[in-house]
C-alpha positions as CSV (number, residue, x, y, z in Angstrom):
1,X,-22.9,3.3,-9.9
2,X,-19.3,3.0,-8.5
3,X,-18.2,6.3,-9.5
4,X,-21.3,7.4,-6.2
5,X,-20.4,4.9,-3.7
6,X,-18.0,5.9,-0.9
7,X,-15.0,3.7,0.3
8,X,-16.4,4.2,3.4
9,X,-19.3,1.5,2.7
10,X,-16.7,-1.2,0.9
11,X,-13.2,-0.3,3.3
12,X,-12.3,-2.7,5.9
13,X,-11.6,-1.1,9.3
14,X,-10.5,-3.7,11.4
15,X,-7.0,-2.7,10.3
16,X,-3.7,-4.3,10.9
17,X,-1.8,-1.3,11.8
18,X,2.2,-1.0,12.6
19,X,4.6,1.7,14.5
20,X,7.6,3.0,13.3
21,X,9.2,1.6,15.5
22,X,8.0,-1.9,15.7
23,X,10.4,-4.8,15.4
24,X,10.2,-6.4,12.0
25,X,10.0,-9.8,12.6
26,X,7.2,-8.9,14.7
27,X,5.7,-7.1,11.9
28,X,6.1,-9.8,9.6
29,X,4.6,-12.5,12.0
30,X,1.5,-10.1,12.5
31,X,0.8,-9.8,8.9
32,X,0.9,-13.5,8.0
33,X,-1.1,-14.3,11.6
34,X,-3.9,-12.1,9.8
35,X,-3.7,-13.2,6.3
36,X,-2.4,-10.2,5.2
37,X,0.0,-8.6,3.0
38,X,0.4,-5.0,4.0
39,X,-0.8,-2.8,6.7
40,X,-0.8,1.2,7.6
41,X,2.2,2.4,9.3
42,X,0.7,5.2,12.1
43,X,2.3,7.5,15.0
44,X,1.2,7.9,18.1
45,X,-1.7,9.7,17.2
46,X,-2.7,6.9,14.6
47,X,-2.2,9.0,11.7
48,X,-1.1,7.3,8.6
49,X,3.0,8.0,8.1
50,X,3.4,5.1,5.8
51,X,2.4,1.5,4.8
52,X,4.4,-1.5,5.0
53,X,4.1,-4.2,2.7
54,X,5.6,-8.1,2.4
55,X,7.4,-6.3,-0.5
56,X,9.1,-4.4,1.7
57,X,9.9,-7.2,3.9
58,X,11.1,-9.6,1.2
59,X,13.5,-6.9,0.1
60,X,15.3,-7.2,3.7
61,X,15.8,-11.0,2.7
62,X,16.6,-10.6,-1.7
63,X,20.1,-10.4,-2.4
64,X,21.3,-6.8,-3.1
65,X,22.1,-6.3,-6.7
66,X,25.1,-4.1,-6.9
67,X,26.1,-2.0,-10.3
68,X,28.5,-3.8,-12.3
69,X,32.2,-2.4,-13.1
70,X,33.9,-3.0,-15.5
71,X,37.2,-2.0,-16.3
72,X,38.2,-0.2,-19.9
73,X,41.4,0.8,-20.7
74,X,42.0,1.7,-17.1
75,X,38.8,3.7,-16.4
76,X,36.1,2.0,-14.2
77,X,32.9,2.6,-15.8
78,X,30.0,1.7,-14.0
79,X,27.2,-0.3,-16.4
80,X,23.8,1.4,-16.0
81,X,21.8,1.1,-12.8
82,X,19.2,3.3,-10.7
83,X,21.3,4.6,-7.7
84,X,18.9,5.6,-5.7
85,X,17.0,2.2,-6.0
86,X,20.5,0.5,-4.6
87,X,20.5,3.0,-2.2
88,X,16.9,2.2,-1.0
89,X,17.2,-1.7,-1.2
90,X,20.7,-1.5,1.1
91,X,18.6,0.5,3.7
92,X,15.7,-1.9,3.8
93,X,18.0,-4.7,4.0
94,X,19.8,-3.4,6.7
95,X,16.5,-2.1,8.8
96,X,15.2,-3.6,11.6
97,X,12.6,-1.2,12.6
98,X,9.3,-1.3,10.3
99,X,10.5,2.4,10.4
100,X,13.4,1.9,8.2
101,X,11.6,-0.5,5.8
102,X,8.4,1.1,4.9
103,X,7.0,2.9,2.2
104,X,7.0,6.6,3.7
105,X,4.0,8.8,2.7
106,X,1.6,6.4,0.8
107,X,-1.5,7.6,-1.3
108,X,-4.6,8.2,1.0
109,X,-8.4,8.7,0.3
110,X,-11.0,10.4,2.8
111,X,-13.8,8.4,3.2
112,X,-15.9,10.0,0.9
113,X,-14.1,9.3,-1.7
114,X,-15.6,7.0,-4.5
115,X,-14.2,3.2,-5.2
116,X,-14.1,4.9,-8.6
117,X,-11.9,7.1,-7.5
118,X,-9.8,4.5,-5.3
119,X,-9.8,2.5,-8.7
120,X,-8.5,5.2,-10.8
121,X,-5.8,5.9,-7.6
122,X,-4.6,2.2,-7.2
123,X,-4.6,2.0,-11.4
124,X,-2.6,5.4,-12.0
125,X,0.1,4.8,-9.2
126,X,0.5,0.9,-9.3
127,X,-0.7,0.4,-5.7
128,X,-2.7,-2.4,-4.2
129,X,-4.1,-0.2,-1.3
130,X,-5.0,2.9,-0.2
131,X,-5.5,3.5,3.7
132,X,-8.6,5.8,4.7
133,X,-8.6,8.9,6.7
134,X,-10.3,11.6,8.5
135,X,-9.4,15.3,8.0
136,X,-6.9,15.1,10.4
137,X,-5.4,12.1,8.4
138,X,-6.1,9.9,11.3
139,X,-6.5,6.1,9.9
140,X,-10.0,4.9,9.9
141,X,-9.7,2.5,7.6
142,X,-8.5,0.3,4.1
143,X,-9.6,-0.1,1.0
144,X,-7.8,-2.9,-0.9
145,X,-8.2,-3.9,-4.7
146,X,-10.2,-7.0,-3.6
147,X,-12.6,-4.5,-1.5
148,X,-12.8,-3.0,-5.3
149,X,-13.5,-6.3,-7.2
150,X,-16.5,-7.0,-4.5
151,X,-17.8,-3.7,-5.0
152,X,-17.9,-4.4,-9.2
153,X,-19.3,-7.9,-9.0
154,X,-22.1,-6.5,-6.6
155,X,-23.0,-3.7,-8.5
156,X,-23.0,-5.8,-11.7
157,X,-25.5,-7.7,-9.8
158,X,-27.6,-5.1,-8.5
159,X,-27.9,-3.9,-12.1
160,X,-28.8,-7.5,-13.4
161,X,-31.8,-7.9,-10.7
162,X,-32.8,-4.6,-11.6
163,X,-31.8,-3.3,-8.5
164,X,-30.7,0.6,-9.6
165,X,-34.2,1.1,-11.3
166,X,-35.2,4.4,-10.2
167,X,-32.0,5.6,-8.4
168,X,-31.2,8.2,-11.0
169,X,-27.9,6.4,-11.9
């Protein structure tokens, strides 16, 4: 069952990793070299400060969408827009560090953790991956929502060839 296997035995370590203060072009060039579309953002001590994803790079090249004014009777009234979501799409355009475009703090699992409970994570908060840590929040891995897919169809098949028979589960 999925809800007792640990990330640890479906994650991927061989992880594409960035600094915060890598060039992103570079960044960029790394991630498509590797097939890729988002890697752990770690400081010197290769903890996890962040993850940076091509969505975070194609915002550096999408056309800002500023609010709209218009113009009422002589008052400027500005239509109805998320601020701080302007405020965060003009910094990532203007970054050039992978620093300034990442996505600070991301959700984490220890690699105990379950892929039921790296499901449930990736479902609740809309994520794709999750990098994997030690207690001292060191990066030893990722888990991705494909790593999650493989670990369904095999367990499916496991239970088709009567492979849990006797586990308890």
């Amino acid at each position: 069952m999925l809800s007792q296997v640990p990330v640890s035995q479906v994650m991927t370590t061989d992880v594409i990793a960035f600094t915060p203060d890598e060039n992103v072009e570079a960044a960029m060039r790394r991630l498509v070299d590797r097939g890729v579309d988002a890697g752990p953002v770690v400081d010197a001590e290769r903890r996890v400060v962040g993850i940076l994803s091509t969505g975070d790079l194609v915002v550096e090249e999408a056309r800002l969408h500023f609010p709209t004014i218009v113009n009422f009777l002589g008052v400027n009234i500005t239509l109805p827009f998320d601020k701080k979501a302007l405020d965060e799409s003009v910094g990532k355009a203007l970054g050039a560090t992978v620093g300034e475009v990442m996505t600070a703090d991301p959700f984490c699992l220890l690699p105990t953790a379950t892929v039921e409970d790296a499901a449930t994570l990736m479902h609740d908060h809309n994520v794709s991956r999750l990098p994997v840590i030690d207690g001292d929040h060191r990066l030893v891995g990722i888990v991705a929502r494909g790593d999650i897919v493989r670990a369904i169809i095999s367990d499916g098949d496991r239970r088709a060839t009567g492979g849990d028979q006797g586990t308890g589960g």
